[in-house]
PDB file of N, CA, C and O in Angstrom:
ATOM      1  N   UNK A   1      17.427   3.095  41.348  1.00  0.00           N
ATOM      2  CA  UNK A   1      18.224   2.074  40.704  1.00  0.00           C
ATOM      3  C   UNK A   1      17.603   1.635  39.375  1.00  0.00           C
ATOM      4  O   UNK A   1      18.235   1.602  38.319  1.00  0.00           O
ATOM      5  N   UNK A   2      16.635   1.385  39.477  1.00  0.00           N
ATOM      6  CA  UNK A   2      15.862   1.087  38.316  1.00  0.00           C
ATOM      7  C   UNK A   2      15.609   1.955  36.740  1.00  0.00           C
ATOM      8  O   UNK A   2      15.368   1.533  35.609  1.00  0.00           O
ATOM      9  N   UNK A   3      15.820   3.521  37.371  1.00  0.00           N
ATOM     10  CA  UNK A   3      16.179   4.429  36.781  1.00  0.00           C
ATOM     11  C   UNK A   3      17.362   4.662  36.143  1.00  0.00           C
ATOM     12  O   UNK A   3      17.385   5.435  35.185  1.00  0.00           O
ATOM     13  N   UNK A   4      18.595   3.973  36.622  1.00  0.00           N
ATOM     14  CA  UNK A   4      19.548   3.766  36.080  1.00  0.00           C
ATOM     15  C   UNK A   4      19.699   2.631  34.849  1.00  0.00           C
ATOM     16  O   UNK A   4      20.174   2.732  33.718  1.00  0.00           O
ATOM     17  N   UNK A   5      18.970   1.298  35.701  1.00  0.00           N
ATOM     18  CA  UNK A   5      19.052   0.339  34.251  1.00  0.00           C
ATOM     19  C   UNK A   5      18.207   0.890  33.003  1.00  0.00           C
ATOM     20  O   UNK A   5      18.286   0.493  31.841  1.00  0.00           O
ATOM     21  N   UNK A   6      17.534   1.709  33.422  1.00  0.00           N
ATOM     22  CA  UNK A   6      16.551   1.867  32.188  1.00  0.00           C
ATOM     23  C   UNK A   6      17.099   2.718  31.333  1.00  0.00           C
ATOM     24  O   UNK A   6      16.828   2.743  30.133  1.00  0.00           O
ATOM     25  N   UNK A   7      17.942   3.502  31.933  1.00  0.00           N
ATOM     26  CA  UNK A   7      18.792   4.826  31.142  1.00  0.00           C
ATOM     27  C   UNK A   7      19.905   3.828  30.308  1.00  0.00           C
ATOM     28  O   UNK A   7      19.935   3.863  29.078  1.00  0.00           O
ATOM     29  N   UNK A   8      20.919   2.835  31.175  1.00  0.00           N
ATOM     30  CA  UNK A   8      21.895   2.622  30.076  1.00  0.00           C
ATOM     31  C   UNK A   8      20.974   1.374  29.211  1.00  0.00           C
ATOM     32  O   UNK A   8      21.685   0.745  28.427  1.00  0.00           O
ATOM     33  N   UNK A   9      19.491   0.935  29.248  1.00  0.00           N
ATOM     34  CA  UNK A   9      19.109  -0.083  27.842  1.00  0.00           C
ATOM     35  C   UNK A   9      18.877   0.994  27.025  1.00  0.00           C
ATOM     36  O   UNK A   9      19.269   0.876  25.864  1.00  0.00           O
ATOM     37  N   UNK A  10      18.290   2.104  27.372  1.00  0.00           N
ATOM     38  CA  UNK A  10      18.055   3.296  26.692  1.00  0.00           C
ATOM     39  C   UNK A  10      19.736   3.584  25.389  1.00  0.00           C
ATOM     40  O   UNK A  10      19.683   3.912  24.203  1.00  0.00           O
ATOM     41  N   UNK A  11      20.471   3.418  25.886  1.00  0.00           N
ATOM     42  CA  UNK A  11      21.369   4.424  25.100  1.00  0.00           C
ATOM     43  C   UNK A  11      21.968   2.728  24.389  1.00  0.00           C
ATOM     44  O   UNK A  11      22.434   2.529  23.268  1.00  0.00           O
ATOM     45  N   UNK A  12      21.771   1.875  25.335  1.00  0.00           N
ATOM     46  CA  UNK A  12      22.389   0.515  24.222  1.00  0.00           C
ATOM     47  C   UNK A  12      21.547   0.305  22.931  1.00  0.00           C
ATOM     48  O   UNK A  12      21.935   0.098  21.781  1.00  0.00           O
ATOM     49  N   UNK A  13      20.131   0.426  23.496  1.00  0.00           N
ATOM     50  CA  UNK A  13      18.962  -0.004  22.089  1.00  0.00           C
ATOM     51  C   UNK A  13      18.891   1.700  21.154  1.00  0.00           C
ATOM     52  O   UNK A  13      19.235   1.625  19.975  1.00  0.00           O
ATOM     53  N   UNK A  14      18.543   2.871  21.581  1.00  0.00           N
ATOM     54  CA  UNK A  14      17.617   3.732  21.117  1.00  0.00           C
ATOM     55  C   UNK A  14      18.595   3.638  19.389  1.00  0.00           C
ATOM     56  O   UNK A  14      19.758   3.350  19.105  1.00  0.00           O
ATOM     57  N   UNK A  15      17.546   3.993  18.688  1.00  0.00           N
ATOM     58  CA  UNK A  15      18.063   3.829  17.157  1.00  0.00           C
ATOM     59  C   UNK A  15      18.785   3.198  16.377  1.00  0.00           C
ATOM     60  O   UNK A  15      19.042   3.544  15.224  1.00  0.00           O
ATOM     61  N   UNK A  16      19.262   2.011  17.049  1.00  0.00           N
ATOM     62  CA  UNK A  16      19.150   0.341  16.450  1.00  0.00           C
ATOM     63  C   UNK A  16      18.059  -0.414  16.017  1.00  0.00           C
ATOM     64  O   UNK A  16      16.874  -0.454  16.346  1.00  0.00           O
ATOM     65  N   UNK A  17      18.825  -1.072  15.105  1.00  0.00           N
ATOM     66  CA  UNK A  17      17.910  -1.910  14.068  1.00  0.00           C
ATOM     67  C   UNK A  17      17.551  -3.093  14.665  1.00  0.00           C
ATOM     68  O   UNK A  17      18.600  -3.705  14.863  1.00  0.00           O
ATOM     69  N   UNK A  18      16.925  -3.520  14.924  1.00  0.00           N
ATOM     70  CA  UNK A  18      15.933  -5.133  15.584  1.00  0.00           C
ATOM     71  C   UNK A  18      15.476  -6.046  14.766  1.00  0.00           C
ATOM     72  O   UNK A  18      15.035  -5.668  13.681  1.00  0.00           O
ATOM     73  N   UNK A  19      15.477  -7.108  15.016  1.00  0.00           N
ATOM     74  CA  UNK A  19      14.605  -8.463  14.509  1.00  0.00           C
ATOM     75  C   UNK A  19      13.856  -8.886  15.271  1.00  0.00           C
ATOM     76  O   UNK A  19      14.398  -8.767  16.370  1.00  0.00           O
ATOM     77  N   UNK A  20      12.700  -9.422  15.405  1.00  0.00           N
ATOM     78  CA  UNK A  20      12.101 -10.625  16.422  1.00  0.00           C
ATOM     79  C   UNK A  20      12.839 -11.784  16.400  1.00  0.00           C
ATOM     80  O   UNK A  20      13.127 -12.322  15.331  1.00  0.00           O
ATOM     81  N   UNK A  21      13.238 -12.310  17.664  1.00  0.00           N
ATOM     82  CA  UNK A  21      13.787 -14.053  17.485  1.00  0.00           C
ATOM     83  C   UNK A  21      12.635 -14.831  18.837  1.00  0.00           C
ATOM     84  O   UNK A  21      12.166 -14.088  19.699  1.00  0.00           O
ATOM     85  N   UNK A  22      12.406 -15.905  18.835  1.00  0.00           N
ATOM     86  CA  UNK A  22      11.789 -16.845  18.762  1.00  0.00           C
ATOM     87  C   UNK A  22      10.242 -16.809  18.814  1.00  0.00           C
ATOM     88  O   UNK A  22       9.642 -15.920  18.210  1.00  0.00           O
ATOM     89  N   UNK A  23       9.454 -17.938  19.657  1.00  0.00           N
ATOM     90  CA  UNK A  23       8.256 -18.150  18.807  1.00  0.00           C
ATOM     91  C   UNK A  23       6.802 -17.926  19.715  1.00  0.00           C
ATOM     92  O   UNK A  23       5.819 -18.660  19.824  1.00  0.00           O
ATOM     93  N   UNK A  24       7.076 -16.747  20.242  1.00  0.00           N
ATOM     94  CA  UNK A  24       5.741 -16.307  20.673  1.00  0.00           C
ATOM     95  C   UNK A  24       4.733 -15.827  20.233  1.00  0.00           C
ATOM     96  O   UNK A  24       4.801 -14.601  20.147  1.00  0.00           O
ATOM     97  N   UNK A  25       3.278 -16.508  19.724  1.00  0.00           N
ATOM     98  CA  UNK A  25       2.428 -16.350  19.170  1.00  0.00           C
ATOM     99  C   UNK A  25       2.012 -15.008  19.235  1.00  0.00           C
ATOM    100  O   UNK A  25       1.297 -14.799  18.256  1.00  0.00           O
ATOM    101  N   UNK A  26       2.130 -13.971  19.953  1.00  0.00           N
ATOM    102  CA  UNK A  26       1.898 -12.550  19.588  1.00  0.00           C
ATOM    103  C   UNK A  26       3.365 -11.736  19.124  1.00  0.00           C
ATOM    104  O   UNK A  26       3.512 -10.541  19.378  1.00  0.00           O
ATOM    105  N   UNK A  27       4.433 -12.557  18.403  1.00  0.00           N
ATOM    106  CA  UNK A  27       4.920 -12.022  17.835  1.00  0.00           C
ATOM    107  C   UNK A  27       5.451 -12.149  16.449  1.00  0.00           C
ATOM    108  O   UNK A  27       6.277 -11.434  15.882  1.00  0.00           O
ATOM    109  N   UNK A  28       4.674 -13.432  15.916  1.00  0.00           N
ATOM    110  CA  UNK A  28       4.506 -13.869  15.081  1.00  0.00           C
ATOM    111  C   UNK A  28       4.442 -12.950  13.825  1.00  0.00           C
ATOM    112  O   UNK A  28       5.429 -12.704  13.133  1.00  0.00           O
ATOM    113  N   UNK A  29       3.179 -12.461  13.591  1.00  0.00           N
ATOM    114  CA  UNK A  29       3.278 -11.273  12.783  1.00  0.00           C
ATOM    115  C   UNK A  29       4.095 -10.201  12.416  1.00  0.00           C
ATOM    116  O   UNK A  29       3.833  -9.290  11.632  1.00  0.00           O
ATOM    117  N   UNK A  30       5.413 -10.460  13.252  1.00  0.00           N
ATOM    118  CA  UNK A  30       6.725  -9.022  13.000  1.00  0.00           C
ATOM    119  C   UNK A  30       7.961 -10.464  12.328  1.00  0.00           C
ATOM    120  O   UNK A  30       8.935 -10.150  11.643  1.00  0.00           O
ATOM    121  N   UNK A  31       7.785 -11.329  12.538  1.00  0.00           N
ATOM    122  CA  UNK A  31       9.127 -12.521  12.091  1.00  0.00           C
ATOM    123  C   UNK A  31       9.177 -11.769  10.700  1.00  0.00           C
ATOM    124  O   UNK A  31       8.233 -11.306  10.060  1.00  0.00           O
ATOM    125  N   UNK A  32      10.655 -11.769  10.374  1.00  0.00           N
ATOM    126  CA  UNK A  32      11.318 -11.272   9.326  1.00  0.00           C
ATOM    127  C   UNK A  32      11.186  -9.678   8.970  1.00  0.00           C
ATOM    128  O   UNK A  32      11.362  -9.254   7.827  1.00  0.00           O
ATOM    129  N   UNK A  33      10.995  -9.199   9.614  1.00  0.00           N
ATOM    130  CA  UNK A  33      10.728  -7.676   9.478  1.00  0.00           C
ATOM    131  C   UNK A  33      11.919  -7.105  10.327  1.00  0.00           C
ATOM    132  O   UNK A  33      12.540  -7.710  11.200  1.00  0.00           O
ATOM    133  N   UNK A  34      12.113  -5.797   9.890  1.00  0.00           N
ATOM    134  CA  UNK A  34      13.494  -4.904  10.713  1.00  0.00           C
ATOM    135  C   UNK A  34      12.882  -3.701  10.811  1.00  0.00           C
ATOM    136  O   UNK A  34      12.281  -3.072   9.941  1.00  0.00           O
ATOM    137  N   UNK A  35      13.195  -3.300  12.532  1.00  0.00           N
ATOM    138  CA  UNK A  35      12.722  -2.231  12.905  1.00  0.00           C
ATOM    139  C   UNK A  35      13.529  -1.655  13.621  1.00  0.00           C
ATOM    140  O   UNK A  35      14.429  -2.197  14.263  1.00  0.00           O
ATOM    141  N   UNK A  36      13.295  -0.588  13.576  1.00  0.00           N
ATOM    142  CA  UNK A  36      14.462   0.491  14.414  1.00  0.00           C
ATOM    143  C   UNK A  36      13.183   0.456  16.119  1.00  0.00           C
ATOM    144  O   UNK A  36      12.022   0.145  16.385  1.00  0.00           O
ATOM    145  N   UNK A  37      14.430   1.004  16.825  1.00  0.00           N
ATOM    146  CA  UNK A  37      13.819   0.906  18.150  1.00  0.00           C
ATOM    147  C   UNK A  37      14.248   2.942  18.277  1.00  0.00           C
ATOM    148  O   UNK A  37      15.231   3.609  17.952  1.00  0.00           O
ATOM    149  N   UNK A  38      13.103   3.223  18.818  1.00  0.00           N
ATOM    150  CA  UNK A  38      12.737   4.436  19.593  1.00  0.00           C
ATOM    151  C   UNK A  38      13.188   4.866  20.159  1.00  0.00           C
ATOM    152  O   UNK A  38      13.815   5.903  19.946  1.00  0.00           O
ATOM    153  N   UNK A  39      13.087   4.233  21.243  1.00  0.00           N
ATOM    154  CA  UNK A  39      13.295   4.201  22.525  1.00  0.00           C
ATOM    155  C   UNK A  39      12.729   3.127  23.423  1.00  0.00           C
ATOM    156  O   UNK A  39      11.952   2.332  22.895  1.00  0.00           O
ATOM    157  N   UNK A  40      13.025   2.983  24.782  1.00  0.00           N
ATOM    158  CA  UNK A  40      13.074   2.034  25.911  1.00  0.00           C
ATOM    159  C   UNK A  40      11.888   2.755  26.903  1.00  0.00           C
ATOM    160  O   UNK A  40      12.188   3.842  27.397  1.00  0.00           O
ATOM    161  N   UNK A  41      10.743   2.262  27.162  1.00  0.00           N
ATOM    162  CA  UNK A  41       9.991   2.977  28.189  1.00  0.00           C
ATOM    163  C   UNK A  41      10.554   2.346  29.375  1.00  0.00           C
ATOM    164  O   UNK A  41      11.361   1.420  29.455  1.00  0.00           O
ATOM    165  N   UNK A  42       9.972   3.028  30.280  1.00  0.00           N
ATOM    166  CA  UNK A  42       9.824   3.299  31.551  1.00  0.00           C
ATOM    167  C   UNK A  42       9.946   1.220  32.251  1.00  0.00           C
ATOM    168  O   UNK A  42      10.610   0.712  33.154  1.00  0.00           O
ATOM    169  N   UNK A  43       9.081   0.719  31.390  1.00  0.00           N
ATOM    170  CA  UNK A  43       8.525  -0.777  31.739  1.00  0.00           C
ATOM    171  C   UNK A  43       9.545  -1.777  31.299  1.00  0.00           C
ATOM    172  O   UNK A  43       9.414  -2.991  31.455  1.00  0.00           O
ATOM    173  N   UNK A  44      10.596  -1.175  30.725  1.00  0.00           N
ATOM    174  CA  UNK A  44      12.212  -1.932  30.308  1.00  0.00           C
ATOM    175  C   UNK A  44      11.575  -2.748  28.639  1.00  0.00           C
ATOM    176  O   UNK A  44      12.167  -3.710  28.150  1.00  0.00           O
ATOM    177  N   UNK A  45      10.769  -2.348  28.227  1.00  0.00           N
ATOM    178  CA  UNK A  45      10.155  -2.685  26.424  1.00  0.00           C
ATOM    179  C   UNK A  45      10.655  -1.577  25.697  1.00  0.00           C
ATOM    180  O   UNK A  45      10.904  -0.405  25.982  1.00  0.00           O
ATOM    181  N   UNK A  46      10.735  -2.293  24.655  1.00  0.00           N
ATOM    182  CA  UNK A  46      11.323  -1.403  23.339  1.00  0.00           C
ATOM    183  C   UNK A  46      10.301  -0.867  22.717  1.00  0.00           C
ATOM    184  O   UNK A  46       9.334  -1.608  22.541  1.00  0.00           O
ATOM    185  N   UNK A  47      10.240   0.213  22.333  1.00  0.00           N
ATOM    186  CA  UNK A  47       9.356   0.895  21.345  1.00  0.00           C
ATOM    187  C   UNK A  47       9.919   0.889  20.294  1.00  0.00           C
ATOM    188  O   UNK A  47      10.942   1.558  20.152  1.00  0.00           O
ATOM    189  N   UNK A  48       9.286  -0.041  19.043  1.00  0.00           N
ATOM    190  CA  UNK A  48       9.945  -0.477  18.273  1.00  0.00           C
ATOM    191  C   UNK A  48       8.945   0.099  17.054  1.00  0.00           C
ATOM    192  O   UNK A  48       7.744  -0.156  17.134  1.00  0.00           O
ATOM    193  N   UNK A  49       9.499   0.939  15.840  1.00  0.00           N
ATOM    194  CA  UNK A  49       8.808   1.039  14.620  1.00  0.00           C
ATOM    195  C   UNK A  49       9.583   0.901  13.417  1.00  0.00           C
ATOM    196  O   UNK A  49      10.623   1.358  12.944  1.00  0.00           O
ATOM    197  N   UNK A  50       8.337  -0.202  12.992  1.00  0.00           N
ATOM    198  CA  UNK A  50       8.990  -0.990  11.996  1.00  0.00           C
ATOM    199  C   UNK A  50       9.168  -0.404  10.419  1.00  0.00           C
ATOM    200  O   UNK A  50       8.257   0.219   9.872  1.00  0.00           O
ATOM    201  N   UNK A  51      10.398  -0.672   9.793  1.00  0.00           N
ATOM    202  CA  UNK A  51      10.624   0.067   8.496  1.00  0.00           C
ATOM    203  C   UNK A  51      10.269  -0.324   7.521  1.00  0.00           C
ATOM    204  O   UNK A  51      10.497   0.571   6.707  1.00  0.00           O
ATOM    205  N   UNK A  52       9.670  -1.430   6.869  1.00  0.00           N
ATOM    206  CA  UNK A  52       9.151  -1.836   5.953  1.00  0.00           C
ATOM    207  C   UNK A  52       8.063  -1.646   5.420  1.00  0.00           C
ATOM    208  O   UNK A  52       7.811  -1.979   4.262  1.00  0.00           O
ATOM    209  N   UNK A  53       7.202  -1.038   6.262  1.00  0.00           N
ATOM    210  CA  UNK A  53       6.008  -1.248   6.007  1.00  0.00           C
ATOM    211  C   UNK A  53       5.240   0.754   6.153  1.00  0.00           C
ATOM    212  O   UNK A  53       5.835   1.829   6.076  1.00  0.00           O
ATOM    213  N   UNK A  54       3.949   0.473   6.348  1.00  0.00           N
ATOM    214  CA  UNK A  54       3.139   1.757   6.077  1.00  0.00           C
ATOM    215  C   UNK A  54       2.985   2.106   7.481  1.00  0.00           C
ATOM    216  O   UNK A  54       3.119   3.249   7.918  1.00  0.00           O
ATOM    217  N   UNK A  55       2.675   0.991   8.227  1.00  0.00           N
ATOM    218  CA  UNK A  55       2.363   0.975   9.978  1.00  0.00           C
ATOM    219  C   UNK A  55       3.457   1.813  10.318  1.00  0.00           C
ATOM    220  O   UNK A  55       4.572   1.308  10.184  1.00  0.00           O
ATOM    221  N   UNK A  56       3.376   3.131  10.783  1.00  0.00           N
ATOM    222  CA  UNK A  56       4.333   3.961  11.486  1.00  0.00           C
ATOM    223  C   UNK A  56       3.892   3.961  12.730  1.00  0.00           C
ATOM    224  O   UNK A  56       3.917   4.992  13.404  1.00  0.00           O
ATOM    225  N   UNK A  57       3.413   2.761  13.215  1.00  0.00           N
ATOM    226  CA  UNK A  57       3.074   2.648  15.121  1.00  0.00           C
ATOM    227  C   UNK A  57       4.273   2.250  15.652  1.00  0.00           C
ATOM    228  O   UNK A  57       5.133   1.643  15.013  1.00  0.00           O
ATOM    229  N   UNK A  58       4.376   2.651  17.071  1.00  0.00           N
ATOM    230  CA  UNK A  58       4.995   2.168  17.636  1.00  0.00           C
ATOM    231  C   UNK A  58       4.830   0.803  18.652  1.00  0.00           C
ATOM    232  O   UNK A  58       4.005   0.788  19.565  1.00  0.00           O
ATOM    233  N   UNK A  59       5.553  -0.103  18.416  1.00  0.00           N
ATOM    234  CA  UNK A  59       5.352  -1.619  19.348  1.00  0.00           C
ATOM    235  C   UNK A  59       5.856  -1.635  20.361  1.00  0.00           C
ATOM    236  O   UNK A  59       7.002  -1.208  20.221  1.00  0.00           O
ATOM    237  N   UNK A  60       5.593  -1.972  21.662  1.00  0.00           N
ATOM    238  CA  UNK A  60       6.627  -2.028  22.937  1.00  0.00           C
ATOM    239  C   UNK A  60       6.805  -3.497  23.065  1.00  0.00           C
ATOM    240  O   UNK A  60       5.907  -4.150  23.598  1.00  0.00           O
ATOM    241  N   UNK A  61       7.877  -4.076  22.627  1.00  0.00           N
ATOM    242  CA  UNK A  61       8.185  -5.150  22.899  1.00  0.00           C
ATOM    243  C   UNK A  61       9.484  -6.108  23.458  1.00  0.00           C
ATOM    244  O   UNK A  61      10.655  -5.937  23.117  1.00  0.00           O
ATOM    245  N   UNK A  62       9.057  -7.025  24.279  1.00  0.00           N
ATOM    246  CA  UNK A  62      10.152  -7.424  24.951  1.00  0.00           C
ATOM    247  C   UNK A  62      11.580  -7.193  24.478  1.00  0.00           C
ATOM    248  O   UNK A  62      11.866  -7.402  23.299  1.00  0.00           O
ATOM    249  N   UNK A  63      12.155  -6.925  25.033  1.00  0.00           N
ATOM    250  CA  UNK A  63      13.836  -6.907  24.456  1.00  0.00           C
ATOM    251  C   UNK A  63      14.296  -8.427  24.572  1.00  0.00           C
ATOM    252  O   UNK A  63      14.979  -8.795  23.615  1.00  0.00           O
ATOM    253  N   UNK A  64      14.102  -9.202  25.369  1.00  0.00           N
ATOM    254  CA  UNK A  64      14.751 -10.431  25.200  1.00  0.00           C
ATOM    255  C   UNK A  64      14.349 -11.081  24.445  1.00  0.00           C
ATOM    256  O   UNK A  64      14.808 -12.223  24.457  1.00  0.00           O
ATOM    257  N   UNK A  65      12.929 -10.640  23.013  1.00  0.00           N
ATOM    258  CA  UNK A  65      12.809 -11.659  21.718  1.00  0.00           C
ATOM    259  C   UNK A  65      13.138 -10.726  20.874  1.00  0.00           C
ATOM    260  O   UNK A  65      12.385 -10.701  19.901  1.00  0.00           O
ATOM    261  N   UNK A  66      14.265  -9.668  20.862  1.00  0.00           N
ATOM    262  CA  UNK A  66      14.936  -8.600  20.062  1.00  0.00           C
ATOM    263  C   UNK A  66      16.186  -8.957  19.626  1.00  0.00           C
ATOM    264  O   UNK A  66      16.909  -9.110  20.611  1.00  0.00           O
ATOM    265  N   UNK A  67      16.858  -9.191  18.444  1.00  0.00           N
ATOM    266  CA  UNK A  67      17.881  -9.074  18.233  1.00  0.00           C
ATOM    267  C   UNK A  67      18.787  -7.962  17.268  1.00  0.00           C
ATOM    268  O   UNK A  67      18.420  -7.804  16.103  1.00  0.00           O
ATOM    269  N   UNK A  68      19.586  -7.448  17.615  1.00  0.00           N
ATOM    270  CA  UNK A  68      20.150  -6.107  16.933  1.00  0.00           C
ATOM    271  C   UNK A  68      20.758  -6.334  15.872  1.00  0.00           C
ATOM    272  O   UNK A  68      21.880  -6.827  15.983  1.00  0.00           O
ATOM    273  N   UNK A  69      20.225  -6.055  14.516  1.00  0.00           N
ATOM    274  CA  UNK A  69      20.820  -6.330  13.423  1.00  0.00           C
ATOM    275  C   UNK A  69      21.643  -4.877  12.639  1.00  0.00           C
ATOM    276  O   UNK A  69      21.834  -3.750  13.096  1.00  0.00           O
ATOM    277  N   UNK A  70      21.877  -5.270  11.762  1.00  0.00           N
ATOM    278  CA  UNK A  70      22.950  -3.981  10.907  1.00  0.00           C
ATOM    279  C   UNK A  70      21.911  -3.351  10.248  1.00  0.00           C
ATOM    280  O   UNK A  70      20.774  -3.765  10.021  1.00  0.00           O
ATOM    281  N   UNK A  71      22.521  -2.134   9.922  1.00  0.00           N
ATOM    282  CA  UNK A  71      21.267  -1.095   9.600  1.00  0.00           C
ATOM    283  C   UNK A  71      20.981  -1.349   7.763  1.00  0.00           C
ATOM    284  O   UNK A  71      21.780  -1.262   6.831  1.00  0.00           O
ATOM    285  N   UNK A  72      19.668  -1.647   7.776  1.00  0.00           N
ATOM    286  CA  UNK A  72      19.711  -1.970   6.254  1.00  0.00           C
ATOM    287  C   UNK A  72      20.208  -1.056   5.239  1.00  0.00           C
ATOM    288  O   UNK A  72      20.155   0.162   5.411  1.00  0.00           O
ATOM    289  N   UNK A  73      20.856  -1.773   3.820  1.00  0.00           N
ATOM    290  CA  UNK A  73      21.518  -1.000   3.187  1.00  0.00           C
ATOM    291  C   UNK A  73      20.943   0.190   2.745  1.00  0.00           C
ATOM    292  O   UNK A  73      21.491   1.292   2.791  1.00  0.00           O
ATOM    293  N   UNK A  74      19.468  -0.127   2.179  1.00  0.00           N
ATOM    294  CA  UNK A  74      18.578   0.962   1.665  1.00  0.00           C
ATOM    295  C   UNK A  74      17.460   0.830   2.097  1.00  0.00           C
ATOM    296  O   UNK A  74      16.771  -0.147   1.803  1.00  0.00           O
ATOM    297  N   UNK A  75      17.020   1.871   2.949  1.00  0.00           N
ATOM    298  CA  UNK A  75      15.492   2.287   3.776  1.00  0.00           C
ATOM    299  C   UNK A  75      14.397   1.969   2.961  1.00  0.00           C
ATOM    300  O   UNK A  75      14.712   2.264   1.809  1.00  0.00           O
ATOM    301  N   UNK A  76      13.363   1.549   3.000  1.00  0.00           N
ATOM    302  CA  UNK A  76      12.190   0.924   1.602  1.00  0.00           C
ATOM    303  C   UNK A  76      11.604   2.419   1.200  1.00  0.00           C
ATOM    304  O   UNK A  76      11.169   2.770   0.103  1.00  0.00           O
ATOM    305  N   UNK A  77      11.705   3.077   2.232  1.00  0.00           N
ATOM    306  CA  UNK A  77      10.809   4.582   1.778  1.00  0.00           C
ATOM    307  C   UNK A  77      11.583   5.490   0.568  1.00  0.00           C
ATOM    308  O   UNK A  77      11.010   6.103  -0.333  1.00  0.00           O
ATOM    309  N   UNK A  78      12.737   5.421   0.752  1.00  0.00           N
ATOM    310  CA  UNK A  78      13.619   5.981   0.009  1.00  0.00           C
ATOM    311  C   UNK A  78      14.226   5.306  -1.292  1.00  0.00           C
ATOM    312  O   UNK A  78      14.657   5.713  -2.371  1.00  0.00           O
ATOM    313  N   UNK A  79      14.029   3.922  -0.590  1.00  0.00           N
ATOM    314  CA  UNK A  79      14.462   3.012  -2.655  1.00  0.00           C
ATOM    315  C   UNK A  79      14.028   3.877  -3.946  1.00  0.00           C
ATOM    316  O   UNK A  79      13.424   4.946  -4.021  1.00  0.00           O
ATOM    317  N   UNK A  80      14.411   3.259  -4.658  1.00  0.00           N
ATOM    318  CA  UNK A  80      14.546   3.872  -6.173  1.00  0.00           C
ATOM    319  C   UNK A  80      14.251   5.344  -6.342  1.00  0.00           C
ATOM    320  O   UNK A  80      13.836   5.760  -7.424  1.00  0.00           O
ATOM    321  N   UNK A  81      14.489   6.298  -5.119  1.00  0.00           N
ATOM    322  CA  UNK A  81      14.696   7.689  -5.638  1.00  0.00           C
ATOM    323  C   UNK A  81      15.840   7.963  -6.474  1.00  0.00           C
ATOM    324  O   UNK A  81      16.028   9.099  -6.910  1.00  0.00           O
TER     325      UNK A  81
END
């Protein structure tokens, strides 16, 4: 059963765009940043890597301080080509 919820957060989140929303001190450091999500492990967390920046790690983080935003207009890696 569990295998099942994890498959359909899997196909709701994988390669959607994310925000952090509210105010948990270890997530502080991602507020205002947009990240695409990965994928969904096994533990029902998002593997989340963020687009703004150089950090190409991946974060596993709660989905319930995730919110799904629209995919930004222009990727930062690719601007002013």
């Amino acid at each position: 059963m569990l295998d099942l919820r994890i498959e359909k957060l899997r196909q709701e989140y994988t390669n959607r765009y994310v925000t952090v929303e509210g105010d948990r001190p270890e997530y502080r450091r991602f507020q205002g940043r947009i990240g695409q999500v990965k994928t969904v492990a096994m533990n029902g967390r998002a593997l989340v890597q963020w687009i703004d920046s150089s950090d190409r790690a991946w974060y596993a983080l709660d989905l319930d301080n995730l919110r799904i935003v629209d995919r930004p207009l222009t990727h930062p890696s690719t601007a002013g080509e």
